[in-house]
N, CA, C and O atoms as a Maestro MAE file, in Angstrom:
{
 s_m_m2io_version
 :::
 2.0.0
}

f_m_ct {
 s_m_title
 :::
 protein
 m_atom[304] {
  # First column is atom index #
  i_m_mmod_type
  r_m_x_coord
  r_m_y_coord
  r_m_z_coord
  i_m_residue_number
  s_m_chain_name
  s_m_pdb_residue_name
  s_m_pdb_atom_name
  i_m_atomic_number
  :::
  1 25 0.819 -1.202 0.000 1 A "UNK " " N  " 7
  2 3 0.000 0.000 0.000 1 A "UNK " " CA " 6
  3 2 0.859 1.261 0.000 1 A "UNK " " C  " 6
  4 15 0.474 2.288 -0.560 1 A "UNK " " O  " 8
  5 25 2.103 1.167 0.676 2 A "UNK " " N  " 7
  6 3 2.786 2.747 1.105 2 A "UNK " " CA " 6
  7 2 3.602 3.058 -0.655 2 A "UNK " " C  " 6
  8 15 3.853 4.125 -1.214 2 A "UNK " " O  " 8
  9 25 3.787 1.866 -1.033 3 A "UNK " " N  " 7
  10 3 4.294 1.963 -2.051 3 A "UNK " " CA " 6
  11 2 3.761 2.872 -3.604 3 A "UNK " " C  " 6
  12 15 4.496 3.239 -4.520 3 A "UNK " " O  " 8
  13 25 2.395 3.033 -3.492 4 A "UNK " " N  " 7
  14 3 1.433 3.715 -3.845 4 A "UNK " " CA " 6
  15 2 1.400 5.484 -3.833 4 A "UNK " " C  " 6
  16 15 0.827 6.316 -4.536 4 A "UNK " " O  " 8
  17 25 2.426 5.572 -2.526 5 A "UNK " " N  " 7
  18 3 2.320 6.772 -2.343 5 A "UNK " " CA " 6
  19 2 3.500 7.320 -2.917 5 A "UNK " " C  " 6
  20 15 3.578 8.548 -2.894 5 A "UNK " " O  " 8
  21 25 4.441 6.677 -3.428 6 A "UNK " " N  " 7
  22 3 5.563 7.097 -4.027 6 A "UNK " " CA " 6
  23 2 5.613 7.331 -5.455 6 A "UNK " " C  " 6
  24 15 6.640 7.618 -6.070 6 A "UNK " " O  " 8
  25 25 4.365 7.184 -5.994 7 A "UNK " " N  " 7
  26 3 4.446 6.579 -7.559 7 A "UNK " " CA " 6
  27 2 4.286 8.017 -8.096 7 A "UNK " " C  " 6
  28 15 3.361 8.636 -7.571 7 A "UNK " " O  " 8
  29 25 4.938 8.618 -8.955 8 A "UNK " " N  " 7
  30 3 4.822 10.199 -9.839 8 A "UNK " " CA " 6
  31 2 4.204 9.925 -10.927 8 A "UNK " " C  " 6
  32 15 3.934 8.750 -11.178 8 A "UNK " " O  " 8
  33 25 3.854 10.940 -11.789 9 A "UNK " " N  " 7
  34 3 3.048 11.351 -12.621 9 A "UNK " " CA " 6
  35 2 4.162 10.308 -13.843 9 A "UNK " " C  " 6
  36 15 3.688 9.457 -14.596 9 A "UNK " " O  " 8
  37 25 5.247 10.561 -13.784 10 A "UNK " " N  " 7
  38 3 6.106 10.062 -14.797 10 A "UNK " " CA " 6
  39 2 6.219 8.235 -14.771 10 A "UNK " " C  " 6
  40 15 6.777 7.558 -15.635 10 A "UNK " " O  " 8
  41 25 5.739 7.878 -13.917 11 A "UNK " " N  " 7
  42 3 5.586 6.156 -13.491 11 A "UNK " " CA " 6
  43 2 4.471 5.845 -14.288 11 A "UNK " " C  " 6
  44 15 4.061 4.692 -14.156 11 A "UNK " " O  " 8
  45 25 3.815 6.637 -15.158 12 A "UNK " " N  " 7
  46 3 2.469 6.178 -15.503 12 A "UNK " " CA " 6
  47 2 2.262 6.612 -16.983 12 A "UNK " " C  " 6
  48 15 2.072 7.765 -17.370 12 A "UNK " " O  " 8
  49 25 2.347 5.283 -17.877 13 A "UNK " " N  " 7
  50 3 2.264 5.127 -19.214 13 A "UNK " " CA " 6
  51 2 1.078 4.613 -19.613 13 A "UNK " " C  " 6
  52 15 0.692 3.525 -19.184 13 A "UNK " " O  " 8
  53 25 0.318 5.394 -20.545 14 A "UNK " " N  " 7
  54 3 -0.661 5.063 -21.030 14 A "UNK " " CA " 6
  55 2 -0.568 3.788 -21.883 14 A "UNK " " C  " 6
  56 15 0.577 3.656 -22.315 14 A "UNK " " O  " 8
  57 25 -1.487 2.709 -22.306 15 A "UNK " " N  " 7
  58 3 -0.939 2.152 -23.325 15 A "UNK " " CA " 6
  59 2 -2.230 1.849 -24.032 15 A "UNK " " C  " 6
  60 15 -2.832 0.911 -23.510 15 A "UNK " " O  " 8
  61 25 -2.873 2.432 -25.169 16 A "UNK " " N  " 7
  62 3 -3.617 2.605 -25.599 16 A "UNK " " CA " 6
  63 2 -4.287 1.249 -26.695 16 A "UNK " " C  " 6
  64 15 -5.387 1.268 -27.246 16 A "UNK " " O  " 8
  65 25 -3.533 0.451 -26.754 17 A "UNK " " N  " 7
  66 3 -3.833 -0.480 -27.709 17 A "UNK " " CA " 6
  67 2 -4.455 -1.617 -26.951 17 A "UNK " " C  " 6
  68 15 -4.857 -2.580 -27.603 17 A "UNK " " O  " 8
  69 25 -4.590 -1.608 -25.507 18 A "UNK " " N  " 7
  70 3 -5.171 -2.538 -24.486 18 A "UNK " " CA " 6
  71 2 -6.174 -2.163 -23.730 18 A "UNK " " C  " 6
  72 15 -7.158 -2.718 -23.239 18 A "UNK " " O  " 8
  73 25 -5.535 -0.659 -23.737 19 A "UNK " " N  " 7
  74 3 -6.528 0.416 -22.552 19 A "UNK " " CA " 6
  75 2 -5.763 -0.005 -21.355 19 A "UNK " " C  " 6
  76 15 -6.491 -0.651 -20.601 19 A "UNK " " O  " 8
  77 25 -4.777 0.105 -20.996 20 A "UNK " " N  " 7
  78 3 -4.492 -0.116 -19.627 20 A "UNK " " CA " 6
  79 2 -3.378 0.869 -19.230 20 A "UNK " " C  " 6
  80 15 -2.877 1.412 -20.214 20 A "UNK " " O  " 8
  81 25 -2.900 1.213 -18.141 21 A "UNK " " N  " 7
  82 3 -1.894 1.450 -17.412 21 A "UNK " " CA " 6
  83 2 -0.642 1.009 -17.589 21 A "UNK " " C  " 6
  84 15 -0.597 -0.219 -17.668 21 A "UNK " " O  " 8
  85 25 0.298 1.502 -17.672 22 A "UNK " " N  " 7
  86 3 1.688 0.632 -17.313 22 A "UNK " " CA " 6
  87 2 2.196 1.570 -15.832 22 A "UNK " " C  " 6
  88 15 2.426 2.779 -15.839 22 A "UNK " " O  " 8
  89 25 2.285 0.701 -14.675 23 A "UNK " " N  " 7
  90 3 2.689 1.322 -13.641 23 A "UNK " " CA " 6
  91 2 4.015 1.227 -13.757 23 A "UNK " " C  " 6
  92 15 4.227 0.594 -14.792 23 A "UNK " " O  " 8
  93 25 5.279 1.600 -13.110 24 A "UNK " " N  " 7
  94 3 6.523 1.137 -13.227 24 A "UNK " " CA " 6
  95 2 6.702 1.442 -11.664 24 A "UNK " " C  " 6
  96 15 6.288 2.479 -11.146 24 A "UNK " " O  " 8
  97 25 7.069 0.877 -11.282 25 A "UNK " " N  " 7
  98 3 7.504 0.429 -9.617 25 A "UNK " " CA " 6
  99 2 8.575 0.453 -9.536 25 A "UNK " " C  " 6
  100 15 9.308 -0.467 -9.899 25 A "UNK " " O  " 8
  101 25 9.056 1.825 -8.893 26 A "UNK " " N  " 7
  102 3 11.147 2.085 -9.057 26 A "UNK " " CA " 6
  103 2 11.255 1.290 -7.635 26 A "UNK " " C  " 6
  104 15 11.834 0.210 -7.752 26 A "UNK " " O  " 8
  105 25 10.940 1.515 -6.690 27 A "UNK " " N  " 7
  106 3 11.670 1.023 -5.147 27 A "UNK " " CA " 6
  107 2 10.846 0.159 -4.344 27 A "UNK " " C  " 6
  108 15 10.686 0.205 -3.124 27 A "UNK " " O  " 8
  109 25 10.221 -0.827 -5.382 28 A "UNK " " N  " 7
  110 3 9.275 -1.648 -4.069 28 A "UNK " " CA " 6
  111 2 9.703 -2.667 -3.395 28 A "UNK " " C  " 6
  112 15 10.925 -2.806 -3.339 28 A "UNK " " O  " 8
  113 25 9.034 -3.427 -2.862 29 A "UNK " " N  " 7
  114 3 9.776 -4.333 -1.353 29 A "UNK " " CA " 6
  115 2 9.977 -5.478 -2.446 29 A "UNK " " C  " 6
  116 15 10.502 -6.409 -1.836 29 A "UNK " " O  " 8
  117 25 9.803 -5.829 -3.759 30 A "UNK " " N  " 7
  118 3 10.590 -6.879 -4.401 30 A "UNK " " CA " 6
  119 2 11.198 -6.311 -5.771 30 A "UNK " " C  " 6
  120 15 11.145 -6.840 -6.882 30 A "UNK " " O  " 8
  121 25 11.858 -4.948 -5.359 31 A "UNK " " N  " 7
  122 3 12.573 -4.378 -6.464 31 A "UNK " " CA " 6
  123 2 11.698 -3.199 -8.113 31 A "UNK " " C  " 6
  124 15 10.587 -2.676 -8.210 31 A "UNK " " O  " 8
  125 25 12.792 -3.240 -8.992 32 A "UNK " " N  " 7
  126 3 11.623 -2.606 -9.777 32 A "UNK " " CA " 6
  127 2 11.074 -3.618 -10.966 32 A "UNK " " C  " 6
  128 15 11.659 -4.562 -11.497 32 A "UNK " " O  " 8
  129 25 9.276 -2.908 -11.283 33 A "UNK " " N  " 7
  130 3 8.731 -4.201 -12.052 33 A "UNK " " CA " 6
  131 2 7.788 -2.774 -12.491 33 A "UNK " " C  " 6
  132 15 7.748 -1.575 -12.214 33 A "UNK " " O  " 8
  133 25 7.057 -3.803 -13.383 34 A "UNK " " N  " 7
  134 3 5.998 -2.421 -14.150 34 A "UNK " " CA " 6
  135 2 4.664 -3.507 -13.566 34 A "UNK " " C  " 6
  136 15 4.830 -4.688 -13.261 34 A "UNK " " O  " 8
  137 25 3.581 -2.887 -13.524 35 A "UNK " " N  " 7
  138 3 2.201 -3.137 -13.338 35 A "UNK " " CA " 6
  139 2 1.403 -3.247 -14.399 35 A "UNK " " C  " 6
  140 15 1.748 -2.486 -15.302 35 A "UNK " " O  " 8
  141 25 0.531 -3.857 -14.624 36 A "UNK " " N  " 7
  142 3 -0.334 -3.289 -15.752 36 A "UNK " " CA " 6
  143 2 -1.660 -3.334 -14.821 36 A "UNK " " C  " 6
  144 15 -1.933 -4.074 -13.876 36 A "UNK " " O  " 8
  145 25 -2.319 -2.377 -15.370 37 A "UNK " " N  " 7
  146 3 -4.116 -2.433 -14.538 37 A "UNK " " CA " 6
  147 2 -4.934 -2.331 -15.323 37 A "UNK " " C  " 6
  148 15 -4.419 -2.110 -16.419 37 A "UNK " " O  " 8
  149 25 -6.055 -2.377 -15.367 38 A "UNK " " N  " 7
  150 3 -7.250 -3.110 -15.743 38 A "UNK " " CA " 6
  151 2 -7.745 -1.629 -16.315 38 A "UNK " " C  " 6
  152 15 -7.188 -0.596 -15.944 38 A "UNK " " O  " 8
  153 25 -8.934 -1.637 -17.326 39 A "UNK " " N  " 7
  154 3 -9.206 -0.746 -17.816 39 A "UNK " " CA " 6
  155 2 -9.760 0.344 -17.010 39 A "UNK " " C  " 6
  156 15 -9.959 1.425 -17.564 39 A "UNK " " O  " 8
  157 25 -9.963 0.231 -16.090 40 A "UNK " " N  " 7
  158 3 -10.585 0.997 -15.575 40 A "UNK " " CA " 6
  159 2 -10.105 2.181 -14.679 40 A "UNK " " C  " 6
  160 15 -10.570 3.209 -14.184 40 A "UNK " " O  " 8
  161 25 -9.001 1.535 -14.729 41 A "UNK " " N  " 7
  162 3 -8.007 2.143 -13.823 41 A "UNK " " CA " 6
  163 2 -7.905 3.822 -14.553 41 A "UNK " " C  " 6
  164 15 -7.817 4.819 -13.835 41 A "UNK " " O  " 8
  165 25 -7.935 3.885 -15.935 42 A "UNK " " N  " 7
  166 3 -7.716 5.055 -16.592 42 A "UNK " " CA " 6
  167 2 -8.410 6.418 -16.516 42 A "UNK " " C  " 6
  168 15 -8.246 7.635 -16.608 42 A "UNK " " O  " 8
  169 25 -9.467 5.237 -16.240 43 A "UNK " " N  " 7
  170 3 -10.610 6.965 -15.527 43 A "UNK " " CA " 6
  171 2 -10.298 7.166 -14.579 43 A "UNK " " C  " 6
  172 15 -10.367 8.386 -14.425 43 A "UNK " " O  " 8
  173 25 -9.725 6.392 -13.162 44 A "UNK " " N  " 7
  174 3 -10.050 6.912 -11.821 44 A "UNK " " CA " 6
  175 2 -8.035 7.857 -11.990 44 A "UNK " " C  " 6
  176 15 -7.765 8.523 -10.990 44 A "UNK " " O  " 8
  177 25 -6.920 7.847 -13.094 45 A "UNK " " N  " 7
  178 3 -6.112 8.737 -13.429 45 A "UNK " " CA " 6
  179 2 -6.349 9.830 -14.021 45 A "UNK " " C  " 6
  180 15 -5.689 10.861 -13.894 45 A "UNK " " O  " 8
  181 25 -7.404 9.655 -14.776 46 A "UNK " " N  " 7
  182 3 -8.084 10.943 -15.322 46 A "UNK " " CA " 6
  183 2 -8.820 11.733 -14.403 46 A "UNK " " C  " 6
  184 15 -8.927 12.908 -14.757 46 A "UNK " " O  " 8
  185 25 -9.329 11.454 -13.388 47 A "UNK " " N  " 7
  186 3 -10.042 11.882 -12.270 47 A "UNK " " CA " 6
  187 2 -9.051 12.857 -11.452 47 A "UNK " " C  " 6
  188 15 -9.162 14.015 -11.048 47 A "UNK " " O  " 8
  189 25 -7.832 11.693 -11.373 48 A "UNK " " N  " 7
  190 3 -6.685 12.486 -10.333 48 A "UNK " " CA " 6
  191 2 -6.240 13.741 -11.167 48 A "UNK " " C  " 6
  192 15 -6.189 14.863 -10.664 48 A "UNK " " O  " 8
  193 25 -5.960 13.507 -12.316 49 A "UNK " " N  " 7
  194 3 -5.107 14.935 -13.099 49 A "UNK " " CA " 6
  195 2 -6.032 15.790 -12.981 49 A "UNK " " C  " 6
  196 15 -5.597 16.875 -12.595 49 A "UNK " " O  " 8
  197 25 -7.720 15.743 -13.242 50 A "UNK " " N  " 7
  198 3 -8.271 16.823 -12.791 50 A "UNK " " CA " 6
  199 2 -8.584 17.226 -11.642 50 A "UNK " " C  " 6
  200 15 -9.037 18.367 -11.546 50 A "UNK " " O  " 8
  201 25 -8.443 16.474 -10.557 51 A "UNK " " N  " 7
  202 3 -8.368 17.266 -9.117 51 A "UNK " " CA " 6
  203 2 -7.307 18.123 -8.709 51 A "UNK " " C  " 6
  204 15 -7.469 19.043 -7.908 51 A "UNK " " O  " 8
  205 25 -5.725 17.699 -9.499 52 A "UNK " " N  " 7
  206 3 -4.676 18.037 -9.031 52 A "UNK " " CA " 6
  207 2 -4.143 18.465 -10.696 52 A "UNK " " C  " 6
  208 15 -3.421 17.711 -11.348 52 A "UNK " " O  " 8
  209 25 -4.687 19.906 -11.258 53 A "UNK " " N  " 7
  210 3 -4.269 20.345 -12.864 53 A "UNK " " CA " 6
  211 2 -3.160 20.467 -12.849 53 A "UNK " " C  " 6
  212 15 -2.596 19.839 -13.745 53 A "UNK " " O  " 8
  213 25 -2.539 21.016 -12.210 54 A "UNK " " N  " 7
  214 3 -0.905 21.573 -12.385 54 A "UNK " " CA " 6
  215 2 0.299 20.581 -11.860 54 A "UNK " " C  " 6
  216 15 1.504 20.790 -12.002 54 A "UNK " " O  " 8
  217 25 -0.485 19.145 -11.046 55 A "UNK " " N  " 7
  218 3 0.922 18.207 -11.034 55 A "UNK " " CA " 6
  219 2 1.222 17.801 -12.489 55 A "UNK " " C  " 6
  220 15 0.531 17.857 -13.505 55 A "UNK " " O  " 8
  221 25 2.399 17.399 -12.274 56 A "UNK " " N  " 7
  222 3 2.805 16.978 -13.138 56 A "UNK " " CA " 6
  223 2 4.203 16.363 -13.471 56 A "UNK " " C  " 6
  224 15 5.182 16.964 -13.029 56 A "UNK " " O  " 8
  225 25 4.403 15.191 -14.227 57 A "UNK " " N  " 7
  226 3 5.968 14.590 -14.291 57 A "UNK " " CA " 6
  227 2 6.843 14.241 -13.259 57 A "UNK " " C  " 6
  228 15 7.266 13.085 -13.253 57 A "UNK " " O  " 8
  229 25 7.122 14.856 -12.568 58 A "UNK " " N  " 7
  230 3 8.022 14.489 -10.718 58 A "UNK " " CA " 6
  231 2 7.201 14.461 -9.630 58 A "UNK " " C  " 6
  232 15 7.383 13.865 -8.569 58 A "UNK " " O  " 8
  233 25 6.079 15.301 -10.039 59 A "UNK " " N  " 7
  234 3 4.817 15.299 -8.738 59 A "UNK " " CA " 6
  235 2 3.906 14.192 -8.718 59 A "UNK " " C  " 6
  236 15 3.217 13.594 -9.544 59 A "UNK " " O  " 8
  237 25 4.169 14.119 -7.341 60 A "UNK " " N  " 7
  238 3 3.759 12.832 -6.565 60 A "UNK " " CA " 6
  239 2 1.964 12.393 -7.243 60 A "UNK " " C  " 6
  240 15 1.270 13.409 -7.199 60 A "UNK " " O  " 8
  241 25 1.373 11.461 -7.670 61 A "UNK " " N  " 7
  242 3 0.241 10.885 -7.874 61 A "UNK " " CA " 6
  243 2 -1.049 11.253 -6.883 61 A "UNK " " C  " 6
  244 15 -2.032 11.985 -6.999 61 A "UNK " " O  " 8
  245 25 -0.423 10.179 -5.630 62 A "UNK " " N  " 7
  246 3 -1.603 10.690 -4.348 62 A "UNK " " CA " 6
  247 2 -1.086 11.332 -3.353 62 A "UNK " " C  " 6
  248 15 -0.201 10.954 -2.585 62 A "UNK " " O  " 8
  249 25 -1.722 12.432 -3.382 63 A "UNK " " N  " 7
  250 3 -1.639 13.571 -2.421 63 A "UNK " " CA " 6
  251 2 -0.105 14.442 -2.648 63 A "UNK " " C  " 6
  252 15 0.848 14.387 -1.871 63 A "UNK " " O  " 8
  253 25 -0.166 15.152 -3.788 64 A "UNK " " N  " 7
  254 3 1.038 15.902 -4.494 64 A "UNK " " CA " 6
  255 2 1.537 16.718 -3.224 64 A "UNK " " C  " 6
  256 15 2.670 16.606 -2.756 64 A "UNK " " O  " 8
  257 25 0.519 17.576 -2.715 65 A "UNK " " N  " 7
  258 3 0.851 18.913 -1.624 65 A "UNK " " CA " 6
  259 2 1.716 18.132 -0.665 65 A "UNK " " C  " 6
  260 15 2.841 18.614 -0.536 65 A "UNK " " O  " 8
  261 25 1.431 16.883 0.143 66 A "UNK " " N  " 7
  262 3 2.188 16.695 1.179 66 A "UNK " " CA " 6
  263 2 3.794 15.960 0.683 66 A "UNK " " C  " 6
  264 15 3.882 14.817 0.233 66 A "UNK " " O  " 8
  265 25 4.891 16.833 0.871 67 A "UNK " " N  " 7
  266 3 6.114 16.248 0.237 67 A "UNK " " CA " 6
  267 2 7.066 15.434 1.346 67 A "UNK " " C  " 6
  268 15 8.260 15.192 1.171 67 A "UNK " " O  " 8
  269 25 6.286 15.066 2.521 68 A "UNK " " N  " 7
  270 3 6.596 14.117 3.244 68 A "UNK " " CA " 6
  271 2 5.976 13.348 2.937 68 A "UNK " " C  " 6
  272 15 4.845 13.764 2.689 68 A "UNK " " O  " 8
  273 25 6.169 11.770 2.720 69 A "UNK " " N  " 7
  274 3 6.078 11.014 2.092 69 A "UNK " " CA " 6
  275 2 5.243 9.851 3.489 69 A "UNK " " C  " 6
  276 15 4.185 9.222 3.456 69 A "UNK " " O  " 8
  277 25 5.883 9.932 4.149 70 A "UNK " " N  " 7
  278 3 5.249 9.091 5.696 70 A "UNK " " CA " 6
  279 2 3.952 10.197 5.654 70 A "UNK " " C  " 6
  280 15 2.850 9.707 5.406 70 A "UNK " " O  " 8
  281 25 4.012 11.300 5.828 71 A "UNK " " N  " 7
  282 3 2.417 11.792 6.567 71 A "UNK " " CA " 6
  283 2 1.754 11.731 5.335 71 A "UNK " " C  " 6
  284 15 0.553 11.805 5.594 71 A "UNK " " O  " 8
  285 25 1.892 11.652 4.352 72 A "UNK " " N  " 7
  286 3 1.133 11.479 3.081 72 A "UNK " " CA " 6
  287 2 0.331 9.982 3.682 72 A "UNK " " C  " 6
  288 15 -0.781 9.844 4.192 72 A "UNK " " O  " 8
  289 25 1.326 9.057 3.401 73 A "UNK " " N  " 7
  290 3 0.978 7.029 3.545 73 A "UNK " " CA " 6
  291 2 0.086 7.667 5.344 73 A "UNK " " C  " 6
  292 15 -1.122 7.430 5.351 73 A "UNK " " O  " 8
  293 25 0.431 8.113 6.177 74 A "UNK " " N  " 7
  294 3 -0.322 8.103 7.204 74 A "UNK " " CA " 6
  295 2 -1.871 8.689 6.932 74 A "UNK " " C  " 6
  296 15 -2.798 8.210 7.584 74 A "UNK " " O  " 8
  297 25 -2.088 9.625 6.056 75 A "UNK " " N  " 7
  298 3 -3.362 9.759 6.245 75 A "UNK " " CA " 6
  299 2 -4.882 8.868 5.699 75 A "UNK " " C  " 6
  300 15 -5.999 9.286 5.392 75 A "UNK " " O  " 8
  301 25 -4.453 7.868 5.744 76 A "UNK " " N  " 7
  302 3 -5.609 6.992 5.120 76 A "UNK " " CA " 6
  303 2 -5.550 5.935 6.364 76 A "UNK " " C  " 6
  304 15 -6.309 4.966 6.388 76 A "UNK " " O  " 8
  :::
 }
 m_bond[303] {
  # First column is bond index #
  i_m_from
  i_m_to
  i_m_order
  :::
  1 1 2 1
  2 2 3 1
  3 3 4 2
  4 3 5 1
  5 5 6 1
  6 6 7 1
  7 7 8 2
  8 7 9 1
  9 9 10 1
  10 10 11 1
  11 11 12 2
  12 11 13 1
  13 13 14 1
  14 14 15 1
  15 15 16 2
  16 15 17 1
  17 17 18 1
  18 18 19 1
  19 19 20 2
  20 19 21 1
  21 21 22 1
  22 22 23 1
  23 23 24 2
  24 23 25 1
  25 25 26 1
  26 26 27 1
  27 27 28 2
  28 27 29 1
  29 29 30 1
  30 30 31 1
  31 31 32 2
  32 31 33 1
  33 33 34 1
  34 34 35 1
  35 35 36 2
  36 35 37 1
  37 37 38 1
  38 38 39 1
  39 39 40 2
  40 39 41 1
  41 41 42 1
  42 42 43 1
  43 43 44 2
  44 43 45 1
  45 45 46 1
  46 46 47 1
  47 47 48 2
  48 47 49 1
  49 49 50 1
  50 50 51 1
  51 51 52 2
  52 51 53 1
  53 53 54 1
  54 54 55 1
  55 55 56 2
  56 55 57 1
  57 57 58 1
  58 58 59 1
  59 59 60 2
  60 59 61 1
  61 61 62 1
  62 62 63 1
  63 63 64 2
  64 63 65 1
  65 65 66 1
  66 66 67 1
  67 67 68 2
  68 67 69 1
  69 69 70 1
  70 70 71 1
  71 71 72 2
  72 71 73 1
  73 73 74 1
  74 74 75 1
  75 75 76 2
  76 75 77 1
  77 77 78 1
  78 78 79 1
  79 79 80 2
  80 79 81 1
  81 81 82 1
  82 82 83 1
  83 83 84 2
  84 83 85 1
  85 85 86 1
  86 86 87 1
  87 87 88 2
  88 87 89 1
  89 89 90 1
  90 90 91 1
  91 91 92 2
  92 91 93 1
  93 93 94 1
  94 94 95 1
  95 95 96 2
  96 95 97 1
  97 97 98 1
  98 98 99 1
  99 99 100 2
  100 99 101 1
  101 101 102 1
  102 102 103 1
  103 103 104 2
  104 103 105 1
  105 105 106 1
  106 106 107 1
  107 107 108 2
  108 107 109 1
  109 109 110 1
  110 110 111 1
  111 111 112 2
  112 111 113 1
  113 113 114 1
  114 114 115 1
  115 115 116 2
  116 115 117 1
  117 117 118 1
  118 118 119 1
  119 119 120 2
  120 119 121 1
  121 121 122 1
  122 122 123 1
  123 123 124 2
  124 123 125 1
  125 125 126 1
  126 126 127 1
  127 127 128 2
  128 127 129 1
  129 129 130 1
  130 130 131 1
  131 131 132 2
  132 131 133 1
  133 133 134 1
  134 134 135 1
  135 135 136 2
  136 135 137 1
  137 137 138 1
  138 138 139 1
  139 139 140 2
  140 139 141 1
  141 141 142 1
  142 142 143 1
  143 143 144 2
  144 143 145 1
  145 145 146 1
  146 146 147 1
  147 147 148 2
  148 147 149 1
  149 149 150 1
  150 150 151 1
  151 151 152 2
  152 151 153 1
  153 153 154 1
  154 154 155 1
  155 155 156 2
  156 155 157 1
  157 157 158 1
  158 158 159 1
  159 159 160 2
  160 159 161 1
  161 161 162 1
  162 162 163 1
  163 163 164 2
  164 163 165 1
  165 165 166 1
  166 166 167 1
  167 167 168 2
  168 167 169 1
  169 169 170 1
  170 170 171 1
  171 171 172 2
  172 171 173 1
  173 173 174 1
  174 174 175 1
  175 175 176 2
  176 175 177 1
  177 177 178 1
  178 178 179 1
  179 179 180 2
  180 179 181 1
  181 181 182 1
  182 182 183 1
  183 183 184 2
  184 183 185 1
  185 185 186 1
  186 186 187 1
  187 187 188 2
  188 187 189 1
  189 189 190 1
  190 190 191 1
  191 191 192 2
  192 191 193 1
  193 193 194 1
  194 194 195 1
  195 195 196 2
  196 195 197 1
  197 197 198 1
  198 198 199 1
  199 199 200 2
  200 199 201 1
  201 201 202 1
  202 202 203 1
  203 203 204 2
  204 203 205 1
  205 205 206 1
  206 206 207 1
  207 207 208 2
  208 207 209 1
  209 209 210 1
  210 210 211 1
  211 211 212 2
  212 211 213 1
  213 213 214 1
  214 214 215 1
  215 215 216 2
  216 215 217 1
  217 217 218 1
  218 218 219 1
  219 219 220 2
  220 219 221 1
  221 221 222 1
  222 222 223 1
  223 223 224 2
  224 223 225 1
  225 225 226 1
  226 226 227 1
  227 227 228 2
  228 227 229 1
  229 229 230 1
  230 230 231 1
  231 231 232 2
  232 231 233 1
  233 233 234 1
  234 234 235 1
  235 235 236 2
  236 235 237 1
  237 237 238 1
  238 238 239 1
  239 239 240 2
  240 239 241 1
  241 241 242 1
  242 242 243 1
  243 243 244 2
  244 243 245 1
  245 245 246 1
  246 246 247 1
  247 247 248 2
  248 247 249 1
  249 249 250 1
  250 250 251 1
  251 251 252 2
  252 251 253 1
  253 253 254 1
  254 254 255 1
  255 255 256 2
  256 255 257 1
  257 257 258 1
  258 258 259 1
  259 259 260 2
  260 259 261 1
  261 261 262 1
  262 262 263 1
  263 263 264 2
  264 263 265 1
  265 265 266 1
  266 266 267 1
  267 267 268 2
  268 267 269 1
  269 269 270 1
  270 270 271 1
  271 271 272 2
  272 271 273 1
  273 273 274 1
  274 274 275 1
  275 275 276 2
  276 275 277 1
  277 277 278 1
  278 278 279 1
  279 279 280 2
  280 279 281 1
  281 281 282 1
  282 282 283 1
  283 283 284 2
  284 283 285 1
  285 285 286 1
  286 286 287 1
  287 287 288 2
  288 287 289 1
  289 289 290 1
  290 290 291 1
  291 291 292 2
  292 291 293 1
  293 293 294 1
  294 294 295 1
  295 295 296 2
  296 295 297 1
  297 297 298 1
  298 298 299 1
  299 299 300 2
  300 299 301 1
  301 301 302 1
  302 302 303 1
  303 303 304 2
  :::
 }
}
């Protein structure tokens, strides 16, 4: 789950010929790997870019504003 909170705008490749996600996972607890997710996943990213217009590329996915990374994963 905490791993989630690390993921940037730049970890996340569209791939249009499937409809899915490509996550890429730089530092997780079994190294780096890419994800793929399910179609659906694309709206609830489209959702995030419009809550948060101006992240972008290095900025953090969930919850951009907090750049501590622990109180970010703590608030859920």
């Amino acid at each position: 789950m905490t791993e989630s909170y690390a993921l940037k705008h730049d970890d996340i490749a569209l791939e249009t010929e499937h409809k899915r996600l490509l996550v890429s996972i730089r530092r997780g607890k079994t190294g780096f790997r890419i994800a793929n997710t399910m179609s659906g996943a694309i709206n609830a990213y489209e959702r995030l870019n419009k809550r948060y217009p101006d992240a972008g590329g290095d900025d953090y996915i969930f919850l951009p504003h907090y750049t501590n990374r622990a109180t970010a994963a703590c608030i859920f």
